[in-house]
N, C-alpha and C positions, 0 to 999 in steps of 0.2 A: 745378643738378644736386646732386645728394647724394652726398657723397665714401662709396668704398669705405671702410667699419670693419678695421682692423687684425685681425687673425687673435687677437692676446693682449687683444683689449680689454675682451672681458667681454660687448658687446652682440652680440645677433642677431636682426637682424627676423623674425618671422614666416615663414617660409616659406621661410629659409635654413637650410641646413646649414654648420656648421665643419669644416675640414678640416685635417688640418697645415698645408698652405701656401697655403689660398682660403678663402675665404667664397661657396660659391655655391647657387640655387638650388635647392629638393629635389630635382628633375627632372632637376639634372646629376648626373652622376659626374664624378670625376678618376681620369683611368688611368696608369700610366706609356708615355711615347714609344713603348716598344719592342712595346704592344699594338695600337698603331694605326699601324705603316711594316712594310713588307718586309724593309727591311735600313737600312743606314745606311753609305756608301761612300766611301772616305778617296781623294782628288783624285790627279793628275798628280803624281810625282816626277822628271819627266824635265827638265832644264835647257831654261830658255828664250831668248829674244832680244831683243832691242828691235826687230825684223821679222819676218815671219813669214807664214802662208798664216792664220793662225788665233789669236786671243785668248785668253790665260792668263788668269783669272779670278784674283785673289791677296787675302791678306786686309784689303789697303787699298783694293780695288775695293768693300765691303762699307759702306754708308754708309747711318745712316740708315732701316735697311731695305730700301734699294733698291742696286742695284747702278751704282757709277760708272763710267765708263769712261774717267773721264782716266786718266793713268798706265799704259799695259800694257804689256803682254811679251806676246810673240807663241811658236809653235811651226809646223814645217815635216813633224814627225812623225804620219807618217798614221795609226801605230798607235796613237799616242797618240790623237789626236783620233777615232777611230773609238771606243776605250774611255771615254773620259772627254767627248765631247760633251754640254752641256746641252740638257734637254727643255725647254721652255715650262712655266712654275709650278713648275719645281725651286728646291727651298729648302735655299738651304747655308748653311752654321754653321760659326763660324768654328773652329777645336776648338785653336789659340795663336795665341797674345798675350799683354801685358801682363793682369796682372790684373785691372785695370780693362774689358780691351777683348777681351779672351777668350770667346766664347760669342754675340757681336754676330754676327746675321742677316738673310740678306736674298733676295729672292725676285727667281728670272731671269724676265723676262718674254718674251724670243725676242726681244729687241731686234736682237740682233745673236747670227751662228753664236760660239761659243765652248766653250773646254773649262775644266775648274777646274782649283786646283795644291791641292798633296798637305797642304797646314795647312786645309785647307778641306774640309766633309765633306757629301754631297748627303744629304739625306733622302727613302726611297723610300717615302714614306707610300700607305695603303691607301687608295685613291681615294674608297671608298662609305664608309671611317668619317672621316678627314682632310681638309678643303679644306686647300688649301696656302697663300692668303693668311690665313688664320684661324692656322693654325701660326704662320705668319710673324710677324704683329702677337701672339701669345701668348708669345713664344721673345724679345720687345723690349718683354716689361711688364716693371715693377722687378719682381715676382714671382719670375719666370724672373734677373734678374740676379741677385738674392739668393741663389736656388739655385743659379747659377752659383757664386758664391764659397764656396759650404759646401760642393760637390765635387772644386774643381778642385783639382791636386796642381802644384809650382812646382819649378821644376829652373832654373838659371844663368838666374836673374832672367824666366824665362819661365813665363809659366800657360798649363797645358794641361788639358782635358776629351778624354777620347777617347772611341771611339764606343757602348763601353757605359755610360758614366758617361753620356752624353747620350741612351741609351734610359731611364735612371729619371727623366728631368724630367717632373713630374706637370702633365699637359694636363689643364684641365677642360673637359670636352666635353659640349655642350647634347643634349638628347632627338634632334635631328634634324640633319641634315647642311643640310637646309633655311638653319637656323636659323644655324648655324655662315656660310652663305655669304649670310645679311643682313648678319649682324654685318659681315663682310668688306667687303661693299660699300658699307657708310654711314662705314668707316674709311677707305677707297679712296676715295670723296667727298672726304674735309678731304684727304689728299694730295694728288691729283690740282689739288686750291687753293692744297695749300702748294707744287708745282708752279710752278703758273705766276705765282704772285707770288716764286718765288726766278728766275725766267726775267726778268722784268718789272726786280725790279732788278738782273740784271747787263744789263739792255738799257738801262734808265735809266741807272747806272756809264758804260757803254761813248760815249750820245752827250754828259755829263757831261764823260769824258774830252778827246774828242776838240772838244767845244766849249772847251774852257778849252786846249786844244795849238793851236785857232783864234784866240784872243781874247790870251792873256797872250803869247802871243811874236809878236804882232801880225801875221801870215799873212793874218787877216780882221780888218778894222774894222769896229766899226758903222757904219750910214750915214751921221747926225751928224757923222762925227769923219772920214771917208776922208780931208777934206784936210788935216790935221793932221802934223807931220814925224815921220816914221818912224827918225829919229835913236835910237840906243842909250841905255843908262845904268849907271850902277853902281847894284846892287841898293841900298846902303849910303847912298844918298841918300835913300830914300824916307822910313827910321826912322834915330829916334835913336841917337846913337853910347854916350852915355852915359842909367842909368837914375836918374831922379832920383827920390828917394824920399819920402812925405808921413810926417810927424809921427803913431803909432799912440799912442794909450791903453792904459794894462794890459788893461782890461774890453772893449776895441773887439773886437766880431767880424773872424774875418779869413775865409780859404777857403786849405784847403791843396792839394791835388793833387800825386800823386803819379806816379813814371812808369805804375804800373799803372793808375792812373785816366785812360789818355787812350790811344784804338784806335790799332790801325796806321791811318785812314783819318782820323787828325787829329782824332777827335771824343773829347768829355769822355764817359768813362762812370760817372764819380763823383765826388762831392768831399765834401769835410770840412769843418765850419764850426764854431770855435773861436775861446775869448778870444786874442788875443794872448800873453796873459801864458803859455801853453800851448805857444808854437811859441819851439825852439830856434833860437840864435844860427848862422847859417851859411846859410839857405835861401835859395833863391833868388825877391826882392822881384818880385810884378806888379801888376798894378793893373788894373781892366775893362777890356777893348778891347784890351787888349794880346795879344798873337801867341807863341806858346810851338813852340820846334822842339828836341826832342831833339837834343843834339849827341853821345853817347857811341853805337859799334855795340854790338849789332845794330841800337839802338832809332832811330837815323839814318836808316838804308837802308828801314827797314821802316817808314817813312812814321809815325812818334810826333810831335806836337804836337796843339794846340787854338787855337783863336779864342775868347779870353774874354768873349764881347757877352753870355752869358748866366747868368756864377756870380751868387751870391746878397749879394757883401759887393763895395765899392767897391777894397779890397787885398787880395793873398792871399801865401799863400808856394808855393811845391813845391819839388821836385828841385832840387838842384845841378848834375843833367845835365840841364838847360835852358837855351836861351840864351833872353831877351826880346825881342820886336821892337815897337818902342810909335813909330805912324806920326807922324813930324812933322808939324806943322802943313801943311793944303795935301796931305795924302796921304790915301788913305784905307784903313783897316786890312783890311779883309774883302778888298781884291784884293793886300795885302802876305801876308794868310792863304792864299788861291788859288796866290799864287805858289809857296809853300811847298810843296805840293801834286803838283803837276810833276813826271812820272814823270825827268824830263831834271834838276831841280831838284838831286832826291837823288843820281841816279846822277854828275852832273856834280862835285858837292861830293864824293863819298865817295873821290874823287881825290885831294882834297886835305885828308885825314884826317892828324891825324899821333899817335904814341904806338907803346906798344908792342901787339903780339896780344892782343886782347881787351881793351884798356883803350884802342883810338881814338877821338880824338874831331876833330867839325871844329873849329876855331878860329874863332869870331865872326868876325874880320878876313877869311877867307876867303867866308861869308856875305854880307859889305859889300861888296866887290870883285867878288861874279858879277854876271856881266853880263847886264838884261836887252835881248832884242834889239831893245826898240822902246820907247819915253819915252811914256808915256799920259797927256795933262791928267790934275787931280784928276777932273772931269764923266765924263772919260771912265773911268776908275780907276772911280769909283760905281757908272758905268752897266756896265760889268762885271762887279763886285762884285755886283750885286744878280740880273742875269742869274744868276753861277753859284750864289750863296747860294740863290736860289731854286730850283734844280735840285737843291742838299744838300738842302732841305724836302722836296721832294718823293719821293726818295730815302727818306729819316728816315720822313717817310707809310705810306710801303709796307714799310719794315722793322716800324715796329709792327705793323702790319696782320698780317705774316707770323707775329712773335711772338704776336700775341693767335690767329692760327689754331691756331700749333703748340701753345698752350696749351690751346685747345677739342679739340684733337685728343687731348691727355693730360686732359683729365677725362672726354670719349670712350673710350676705351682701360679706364680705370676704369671707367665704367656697365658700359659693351656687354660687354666678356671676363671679366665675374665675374657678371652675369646680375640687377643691379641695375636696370640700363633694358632690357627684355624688345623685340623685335622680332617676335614675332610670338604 
């Protein structure tokens, strides 16, 4: 694909026009919003509930372009909901939030009956010039965000767009309404994928979870191992109590890692690879194959550490709020990593946090002393280990996958709504 030309760049193919804030087609015009809707209508201000006969639609429902429905609030008011009910392909906008997230839109499909709340604004667009998923995907290009922030006006840390500052967003609009709902429906394609590969991994996550709540607190044994004693142990047996350190060189590579480099879900999302002579005195010393678990809140409870099997340098440093787990001999470290993992793991230890508000942390010693509820040979530890590691790859599989769609979907986004890759 061939990226959209910036508006200031100086180039224009052929057969394009520039416009203050597009590049498109000769065949398109760009109108402002308020030539092609009815009106444009600011939501429910009536308080809601946490139950209710009916769904408050609110601006954290708004995700993505699509509408979430974790989190609602509900209403019991008929007059509300007789005014403010959504249609199928009503497109609301958010008109506050944060300046970053102010003007984020997303289109109701009739999922479910609901009405909107009053930070949210439905657009009554003109059916024979507007398709409404076209809007939608137009109103969530960077284009549209850009013009978000050169209108919007900011009051007590809040950005707001109200409903005439959101009738001058300049829509460019193809020759034909046709044409408008190809575009729609080849962008509705990559969703409808990026869909079901985010469905796929929380259904992957989920038997993930519940296989590692079978295996690590030994509830289910492999077949191998059933008759094996199901006897306890102290976590603190499996690794090392103390970390012993190797002799580095000024010039030796090392791998640093920081707490922002490793997910709430234990995984590395980047590291640094530097001389020695580069990394200050203080850090905290690991080595390949060693186990890293955040010990200071939030970064504790929210599931922070990594499995080192895969940096780039045989020593590394990171954080200070890390504690080391490096398996003794006869252990094996990917199910001392798993253990870690344990939704019961975190919540169990953050009991025995100590410090003051905002500066807790657990104490290694406390780490050593949880108890797991069942003692697994090293064989079987492995054969574990390799079970759940294998379910993290596959997992990891289908996150790229979803990353490399949502990425084909923004260079999509690019061709098809500026009139670079033609549909028809």
């Amino acid at each position: 694909m061939v990226s959209q030309l910036s508006v200031d760049s100086g180039q224009l193919p052929a057969g394009y026009k520039q416009t203050e804030h597009w590049i498109i087609p000769e065949d398109w015009d760009v109108k402002p919003l308020g030539e092609l809707v009815h009106s444009v209508e600011y939501g429910s201000s009536a308080k809601s509930s946490s139950s209710g006969a009916m769904p408050v639609l609110r601006m954290g429902n708004l995700q993505d372009g699509q509408v979430d429905w974790d989190d609602l609030v509900y209403t019991d008011d008929e007059a509300e909901i007789s005014k403010y009910q959504l249609n199928h392909n009503d497109v609301l906008f958010n008109r506050t939030n944060t300046v970053d997230l102010v003007g984020k839109t997303s289109i109701y499909k009739g999922e479910f009956p609901a009405i909107f709340a009053g930070y949210l604004i439905r657009i009554n667009r003109k059916e024979e010039l507007l398709d409404a998923e076209y809007l939608n995907y137009i109103l969530n290009t960077n284009q549209a965000k850009k013009y978000s922030k050169l209108i919007l006006s900011v009051a007590v840390s809040q950005a707001n767009i109200n409903g005439q500052k959101l009738k001058t967003y300049p829509i460019p609009v193809p020759p034909t309404l046709e044409e408008q709902q190809l575009i729609a429906q080849a962008l509705s394609g990559v969703d409808t994928l990026i869909t079901s590969l985010e469905k796929l991994i929380a259904k992957k996550r989920a038997i993930k979870t519940a296989t590692m709540q079978q295996l690590l607190t030994g509830k289910k044994r492999l077949p191998e191992f059933e008759e094996q004693s199901s006897s306890a142990t102290r976590f603190g047996e499996l690794f090392d109590q103390t970390i012993s350190k190797k002799t580095i060189s000024e010039n030796e590579d090392v791998t640093f890692i920081g707490m922002q480099d490793v997910s709430e879900d234990a995984r590395i999302k980047g590291t640094n690879v530097l001389p020695f002579s580069e990394i200050k005195s203080g850090f905290t010393y690991f080595e390949k194959n060693d186990v890293l678990v955040a010990k200071i809140t939030p970064c504790f409870e929210n599931g922070k550490g990594a499995f080192l099997d895969n940096i780039n340098t045989q020593v590394g440093f990171g954080s200070t709020e890390f504690h080391v787990l490096r398996a003794q001999k006869g252990n094996d470290p990917q199910y001392i990593y798993q253990q870690t993992l344990l939704a019961s793991f975190r919540a169990d230890l953050e009991a025995e946090m100590v410090g003051s508000a905002g500066h807790r942390r657990v104490p290694l010693s406390a780490i050593e002393n949880y108890e797991l509820p069942v003692f697994h040979s090293y064989k079987e530890q492995v054969a574990i280990g390799k079970i759940l590691s294998d379910m993290d790859e596959e997992i990891e599989s289908v996150k790229n996958q979803l990353t490399k769609t949502q990425q084909l979907k923004q260079g999509m986004m690019q061709e098809l709504l500026t009139g670079r890759t033609r549909l028809i």
